[in-house]
Residue, then its C-alpha position, 0 to 999 in steps of 0.5 A: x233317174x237316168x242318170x250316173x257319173x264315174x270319177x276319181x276325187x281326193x277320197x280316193x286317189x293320190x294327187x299323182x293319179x288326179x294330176x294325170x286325169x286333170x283336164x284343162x277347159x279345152x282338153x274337157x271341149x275336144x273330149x266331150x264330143x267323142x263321149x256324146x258319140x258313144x253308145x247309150x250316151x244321151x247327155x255328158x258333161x265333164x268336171x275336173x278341178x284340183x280335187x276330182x275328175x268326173x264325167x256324168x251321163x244320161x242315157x244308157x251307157x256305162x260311165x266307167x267304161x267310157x271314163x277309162x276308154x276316152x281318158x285312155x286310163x283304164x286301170x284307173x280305180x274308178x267310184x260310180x253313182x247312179x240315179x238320185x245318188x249321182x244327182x246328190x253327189x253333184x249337188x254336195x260337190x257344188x255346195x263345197x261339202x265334198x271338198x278337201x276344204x269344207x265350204x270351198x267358195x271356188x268349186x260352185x264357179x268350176x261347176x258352173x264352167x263345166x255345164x258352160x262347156x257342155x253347152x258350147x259343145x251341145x253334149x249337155x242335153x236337157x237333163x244335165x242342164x237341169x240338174x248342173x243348174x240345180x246343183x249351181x243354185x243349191x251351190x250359191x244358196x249354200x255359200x250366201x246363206x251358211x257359214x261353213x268355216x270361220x275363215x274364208x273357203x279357197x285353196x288360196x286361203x288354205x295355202x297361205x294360212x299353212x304358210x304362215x302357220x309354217x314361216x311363224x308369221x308372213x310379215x315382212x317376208x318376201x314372197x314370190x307368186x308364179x301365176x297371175x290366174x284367179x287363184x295366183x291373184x288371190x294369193x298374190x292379194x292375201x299374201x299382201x294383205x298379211x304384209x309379204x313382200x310379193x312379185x307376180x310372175x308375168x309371161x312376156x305376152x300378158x304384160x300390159x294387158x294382165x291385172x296384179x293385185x295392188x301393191x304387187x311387183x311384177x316379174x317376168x316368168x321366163x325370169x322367175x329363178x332370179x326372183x326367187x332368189x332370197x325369196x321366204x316363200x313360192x306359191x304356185x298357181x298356174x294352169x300349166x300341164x308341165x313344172x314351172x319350178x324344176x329340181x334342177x334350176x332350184x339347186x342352182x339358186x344361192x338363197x332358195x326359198x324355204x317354203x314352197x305352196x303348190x295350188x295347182x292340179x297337176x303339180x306345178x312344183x317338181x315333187x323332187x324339190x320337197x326332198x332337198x334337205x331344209x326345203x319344205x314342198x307343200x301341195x293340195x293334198x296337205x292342205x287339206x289336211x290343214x287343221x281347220x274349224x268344224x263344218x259349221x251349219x252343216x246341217x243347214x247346207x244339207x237341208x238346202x241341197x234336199x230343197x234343190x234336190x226336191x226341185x229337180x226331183x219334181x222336174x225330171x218326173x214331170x218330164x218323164x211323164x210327158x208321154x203320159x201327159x199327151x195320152x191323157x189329154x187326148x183321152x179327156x178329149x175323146x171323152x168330151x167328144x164322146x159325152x158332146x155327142x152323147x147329149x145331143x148338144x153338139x156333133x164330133x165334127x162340131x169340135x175343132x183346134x180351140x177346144x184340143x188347145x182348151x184341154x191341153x192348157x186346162x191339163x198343163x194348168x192342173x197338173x203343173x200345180x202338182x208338180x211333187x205328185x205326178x208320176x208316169x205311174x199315177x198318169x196311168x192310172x188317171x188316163x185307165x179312169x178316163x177312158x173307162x168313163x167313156x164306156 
């Protein structure tokens, strides 16, 4: 397959180096252009998420060098895949099997983005649109037909099932949420749900128009040290490339909260914070190494990614074999001209359109129903035995 990705994830990298590749859905539109315009470069699509930044291509150009020159990181200590073993890393990453949280129900939504991206900006090509197709769907069946954890699988989840390991309990407590995306709101929810006290930050222009899950107060952002203030618990969750919560403007709270969660990649939460005596500051990294249950059904997930993988497998040799396909039908053409002729039952200037579309349809009908055999390779060998015929 022409196909490889490069990229940094959690197995390899601090959240210091993810924090620094993170791209936001626009920064990820602006780049994808200039990775189409490279050299070799027939397809690309980029996938940044708390735990990875990846760029997958087709075509013939390198994907660690393009990572490292457009990304402007090039000491960056890159992984790459190629072919099939870049296809099944997509496909793992989809199905939440490569995330920090086994099973994470967030990461097939984030893959279906980056493809949605890559289309808008048409860099995806067909290839990658199969394949991050492919990869969503194996991601879906994963999710609906397999129990991977006991618990529900986000870092939301992750997150507030740490802050209560760590606080002892969340009833009652107080609990300040800056962020009203999709995972402050899932926070927001659960922390609720668990009996907090919470207010959700607000930016002054999203009031009245921004959803809170019930029951929440709501603050505005600019104002969030006054909110904290008393506060058991801050969970952090927004989008933003600079530190909603700075060292500085915590020290000068009277009653700081004592816990911290930080669910954003790059860090929302100045790591500072976490070395003040009596403060713990939690981010992506630790709850990843939350104790969790086992992946459960494991053996499931994966026996449905080698289903999708088939599928997509089956797909792409039927597309290189296109060329083939062409060949062959103009050969068993020629050949029913040939033997026409040769029987005295009609002449070549007899045949006309009806019997090219004949044919085409007759080689479309046959080898479509052997999608999991047919190879450029076996085409040849089937277009050699029909010209032979003709002799």
């Amino acid at each position: 397959m022409n196909l490889a990705m490069a990229g940094i994830d959690f197995h390899t990298v601090s959240i210091e180096a993810r924090e620094r590749a993170a791209l936001t859905a626009g920064q990820a539109e602006r780049l994808l252009p200039r990775i189409r315009a490279a050299e070799g470069v027939q397809g690309c699509v980029l996938l940044s998420t708390c735990n990875r930044t990846e760029l997958y291509l087709c075509g013939d150009g390198d994907p660690a060098a393009v990572f490292r020159r457009v990304l402007e990181m090039p000491g960056l200590p890159l992984t790459v895949r190629k072919g099939e073993a870049a296809a099944r890393h997509l496909f793992a990453v989809a199905a939440g099997l490569e995330s920090q949280i086994c099973g994470d129900g967030q990461i097939v939504t984030q893959v279906g983005g980056a493809i949605s991206i890559a289309r808008r900006q048409k860099t995806a090509g067909s290839v990658l649109d199969s394949l991050f197709r492919r990869a969503v769907t194996a991601g879906k069946r994963v999710k609906t037909e397999t129990v991977l954890t006991a618990v529900p699988a986000s870092a939301a989840h992750q997150g507030i099932r740490l802050a209560a390991a760590r606080l002892g309990g969340l009833r009652g407590r107080r609990a300040l949420v800056i962020g009203n995306g999709e995972m402050g709101r899932l926070a927001a929810g659960l922390l609720q749900e668990a009996g907090c006290g919470v207010t959700v930050t607000l930016r002054s222009y999203k009031r009245g128009v921004a959803v809170v899950p019930a029951g929440c107060a709501v603050h505005p952002y600019e104002d969030r040290y006054a909110a904290m203030e008393g506060a058991d618990l801050v969970v952090s969750a927004t989008a933003s490339p600079h530190c909603t919560l700075s060292k500085e403007a915590f020290l000068e709270l009277q009653t700081p909260p004592r816990l911290l969660v930080d669910l954003a990649v790059p860090r929302d939460i100045d790591p500072a914070i976490g070395r003040i005596e009596g403060i713990q500051v939690c981010n992506l990294d630790d709850l990843g190494r939350l104790e969790d249950e086992n992946c459960q059904e494991r053996e499931r997930a994966e026996q449905i990614l080698n289903e999708e993988m088939e599928a997509f497998r089956q797909w792409y040799a039927y597309r290189a074999s296109l060329p083939e396909i062409a060949s062959l039908k103009e050969a068993l053409l020629e050949r029913l001209r040939h033997d026409h002729a040769y029987d005295g039952l009609h002449t070549a200037c007899d045949m006309d359109g009806m019997e090219w579309l004949a044919v085409g349809k007759a080689v479309e009908l046959v080898l479509g129903g052997m999608k999991e055999i047919v190879t450029p390779e076996r085409l040849e060998i089937c277009l050699e035995r029909v010209k032979r015929g003709r002799k």
